[in-house]
ZALOMAR-480408 format. One line per 2 residues: for each residue x negated, y, z of C-alpha. Coordinates in Angstrom, 3 decimals, m for minus. Layout:
BEGIN
X,Y,Z; ...
//
This chain:
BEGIN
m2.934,0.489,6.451; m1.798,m1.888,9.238
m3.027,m0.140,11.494; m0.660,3.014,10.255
1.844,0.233,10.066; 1.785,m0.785,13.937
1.632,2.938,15.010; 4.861,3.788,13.104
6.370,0.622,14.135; 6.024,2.057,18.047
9.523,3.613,18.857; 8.625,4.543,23.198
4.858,4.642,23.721; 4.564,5.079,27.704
1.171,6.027,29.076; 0.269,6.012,32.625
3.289,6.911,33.642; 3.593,7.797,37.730
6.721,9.418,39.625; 6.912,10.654,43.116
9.699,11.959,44.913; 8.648,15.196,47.778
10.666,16.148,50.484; 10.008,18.116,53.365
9.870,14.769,55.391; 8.333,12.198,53.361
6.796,11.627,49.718; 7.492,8.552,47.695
6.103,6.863,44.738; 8.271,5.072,43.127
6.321,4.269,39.561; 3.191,3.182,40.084
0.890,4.008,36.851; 2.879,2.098,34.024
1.905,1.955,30.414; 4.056,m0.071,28.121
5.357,0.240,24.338; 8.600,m0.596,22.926
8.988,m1.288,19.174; 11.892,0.072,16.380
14.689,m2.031,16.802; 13.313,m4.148,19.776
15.896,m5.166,22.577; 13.645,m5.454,25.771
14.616,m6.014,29.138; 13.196,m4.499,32.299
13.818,m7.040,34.656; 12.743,m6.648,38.711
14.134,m6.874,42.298; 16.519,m4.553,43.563
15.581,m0.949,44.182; 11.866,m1.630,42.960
12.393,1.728,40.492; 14.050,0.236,37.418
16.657,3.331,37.391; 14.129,5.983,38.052
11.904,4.171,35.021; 14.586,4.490,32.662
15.202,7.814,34.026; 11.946,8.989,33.164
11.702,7.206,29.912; 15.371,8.951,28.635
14.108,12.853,30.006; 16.553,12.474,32.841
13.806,12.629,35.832; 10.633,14.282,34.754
7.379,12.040,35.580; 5.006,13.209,38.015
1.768,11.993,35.793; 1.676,10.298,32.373
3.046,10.852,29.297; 6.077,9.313,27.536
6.699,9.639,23.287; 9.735,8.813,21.764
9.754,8.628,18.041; 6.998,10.308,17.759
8.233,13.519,19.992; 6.703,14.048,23.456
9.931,13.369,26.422; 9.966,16.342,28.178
14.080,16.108,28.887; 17.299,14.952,27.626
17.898,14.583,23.978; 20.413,13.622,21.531
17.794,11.249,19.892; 18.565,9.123,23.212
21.880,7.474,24.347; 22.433,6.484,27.711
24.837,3.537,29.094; 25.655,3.220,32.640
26.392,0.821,35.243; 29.109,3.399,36.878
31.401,4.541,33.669; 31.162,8.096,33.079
34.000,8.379,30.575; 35.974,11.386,31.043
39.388,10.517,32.249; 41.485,13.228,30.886
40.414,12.640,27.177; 41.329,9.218,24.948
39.414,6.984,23.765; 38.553,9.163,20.595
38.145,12.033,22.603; 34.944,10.335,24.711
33.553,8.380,21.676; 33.885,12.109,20.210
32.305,13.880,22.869; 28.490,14.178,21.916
28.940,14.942,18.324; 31.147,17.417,19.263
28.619,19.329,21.299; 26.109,19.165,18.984
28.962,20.897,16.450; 29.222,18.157,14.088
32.574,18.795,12.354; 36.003,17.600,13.420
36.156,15.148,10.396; 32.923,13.604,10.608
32.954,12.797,14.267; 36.128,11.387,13.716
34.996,9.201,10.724; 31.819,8.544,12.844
34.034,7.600,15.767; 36.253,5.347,14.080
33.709,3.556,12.761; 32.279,2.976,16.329
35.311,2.313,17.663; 36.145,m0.159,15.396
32.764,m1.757,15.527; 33.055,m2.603,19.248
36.365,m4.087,18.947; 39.141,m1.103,20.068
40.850,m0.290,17.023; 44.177,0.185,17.951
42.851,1.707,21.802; 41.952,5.568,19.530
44.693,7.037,21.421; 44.425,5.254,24.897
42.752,6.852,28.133; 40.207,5.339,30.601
43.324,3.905,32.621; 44.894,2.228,30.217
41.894,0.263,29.831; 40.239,m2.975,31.092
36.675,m2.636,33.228; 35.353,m4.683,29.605
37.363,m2.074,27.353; 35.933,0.990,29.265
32.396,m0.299,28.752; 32.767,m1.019,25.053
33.740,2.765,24.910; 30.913,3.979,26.709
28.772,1.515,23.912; 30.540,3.491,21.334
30.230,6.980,22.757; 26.401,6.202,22.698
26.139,4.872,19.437; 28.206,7.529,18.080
25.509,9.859,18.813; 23.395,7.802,15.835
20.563,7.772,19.179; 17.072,6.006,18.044
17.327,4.597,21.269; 19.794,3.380,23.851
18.892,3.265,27.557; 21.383,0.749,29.426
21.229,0.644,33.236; 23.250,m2.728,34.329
25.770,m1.278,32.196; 27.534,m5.086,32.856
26.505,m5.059,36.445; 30.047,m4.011,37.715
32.159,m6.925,35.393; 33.414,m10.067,36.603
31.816,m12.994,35.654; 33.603,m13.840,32.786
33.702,m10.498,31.495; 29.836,m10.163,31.820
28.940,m13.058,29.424; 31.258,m12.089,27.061
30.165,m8.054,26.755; 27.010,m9.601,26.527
27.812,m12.055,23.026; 29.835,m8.763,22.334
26.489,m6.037,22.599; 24.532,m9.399,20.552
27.135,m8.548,17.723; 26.833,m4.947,17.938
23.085,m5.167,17.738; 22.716,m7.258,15.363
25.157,m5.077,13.029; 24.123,m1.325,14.232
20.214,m2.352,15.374; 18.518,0.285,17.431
15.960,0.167,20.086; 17.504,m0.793,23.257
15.761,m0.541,27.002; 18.018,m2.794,29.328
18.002,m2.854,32.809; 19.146,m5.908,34.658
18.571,m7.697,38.469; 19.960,m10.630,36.535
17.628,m13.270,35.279; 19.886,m14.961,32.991
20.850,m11.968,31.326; 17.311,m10.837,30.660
16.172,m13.936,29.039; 19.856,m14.174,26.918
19.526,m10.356,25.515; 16.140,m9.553,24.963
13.084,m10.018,22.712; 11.094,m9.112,25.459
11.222,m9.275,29.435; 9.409,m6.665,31.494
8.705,m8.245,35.067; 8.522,m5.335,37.587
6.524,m5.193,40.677; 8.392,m4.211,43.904
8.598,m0.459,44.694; 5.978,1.507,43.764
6.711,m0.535,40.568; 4.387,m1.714,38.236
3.973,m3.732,35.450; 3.851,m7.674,36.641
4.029,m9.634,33.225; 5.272,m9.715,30.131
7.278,m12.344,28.529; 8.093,m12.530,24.804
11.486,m14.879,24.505; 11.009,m16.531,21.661
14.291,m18.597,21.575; 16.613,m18.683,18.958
19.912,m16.647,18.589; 23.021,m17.655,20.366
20.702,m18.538,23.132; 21.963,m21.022,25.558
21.861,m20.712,28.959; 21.156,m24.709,29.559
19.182,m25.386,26.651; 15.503,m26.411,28.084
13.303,m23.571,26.756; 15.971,m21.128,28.740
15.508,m22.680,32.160; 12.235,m23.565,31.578
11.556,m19.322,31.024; 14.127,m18.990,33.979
11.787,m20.509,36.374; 8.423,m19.100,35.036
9.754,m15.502,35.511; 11.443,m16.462,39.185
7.895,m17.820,40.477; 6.393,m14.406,39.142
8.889,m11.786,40.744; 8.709,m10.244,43.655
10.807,m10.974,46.634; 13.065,m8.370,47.408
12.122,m6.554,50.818
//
């Protein structure tokens, strides 16, 4: 029975996982054999130097890129491409500037043919949720770098995903901006919980977001260590358990090349 327990409990099972890219002048592996697992309603952060393959993992993991070896399951269903059961967040905003802020949030559920009514009710709700009620009629302009990401938040959620891949979706914001998006996606998990893979070069952001920290090898990436954050939420980023974790996963990392 637990054991039935733990297996349902697995939302991304990853399983020797490899990719390699071919082209008539070179080929180059860029994952490395990873195997890794990712629970329901776990927030865990793959964390490694830059351009040691985070993007292409998450790629791989979402049915963006399809892996060279390995296999990846997602709620159960083998990943063998894109799929409405996964939202994606990125680092460059991909809203669509000639529709509002309705209009984007809107967008997948409309594709899929979900009625005008519901995705509107669905969208509101969203929209409300992340803090732009009021913005329904606004376009991508109008908007703040913060604003635009809190619709791209909603747009994915609005999708009702089982999982949400985020790429350094804050990696663009100002300072400022950054740690308060990141309090903001906190409050937005912690209402509307679903899996989340989060990709981040930043430290500090890894340990203040996630239950778990992936440490990535340099490119062809691998698994380095794991670290389970066990620090209570708010998390502080002076409070001695935080920079104590801070400096365990610097010695570990690789040094970018």
């Amino acid at each position: 029975m637990d054991r039935e327990r733990q297996i349902k409990n697995k939302m991304i099972t990853m399983q020797h996982v490899a990719k390699t890219f071919v082209t008539e002048r070179k080929t180059t592996r860029i994952i490395d054999d990873i195997s890794l697992e990712v629970k329901e309603n776990e927030l865990v952060a793959l964390f490694g130097p830059g351009q040691c393959g985070k993007t292409t993992l998450l790629n791989v993991m979402a049915g963006l890129e399809k892996a060279t070896s390995g296999e990846i399951i997602v709620n159960g269903e083998k990943v063998t491409r894109p799929g409405p059961d996964r939202g994606f967040v990125y680092q460059t905003l991909a809203l669509f500037p000639w529709l509002t802020v309705m209009g984007n949030v809107c967008f997948g559920p409309r594709m899929r043919g979900i009625s005008k009514k519901e995705r509107e009710e669905r969208a509101r709700y969203y929209i409300d949720l992340v803090g732009l009620k009021g913005f329904e009629d606004s376009y991508p302009v109008q908007l703040s770098g913060g604003m635009k990401q809190r619709v791209g938040i909603a747009r994915a959620y609005c999708n009702e995903p089982s999982v949400l891949f985020m790429d350094e979706p804050f990696g663009h914001l100002d300072a400022q901006t950054r740690y308060l998006m990141q309090d903001e996606l906190m409050r937005i998990w912690e209402k509307e919980k679903r899996t989340i893979v989060f990709v981040t070069n930043n430290i500090e952001e890894a340990i203040y977001l996630a239950d778990r920290v992936i440490v990535l090898t340099n490119c062809p990436t691998q698994v380095k260590k794991e670290y389970i954050i066990d620090l209570p939420r708010p998390r502080d980023y002076v409070d001695p358990g935080f920079l104590a974790l801070r400096e365990d996963i610097s010695s570990v990392v690789d040094k970018t090349l």
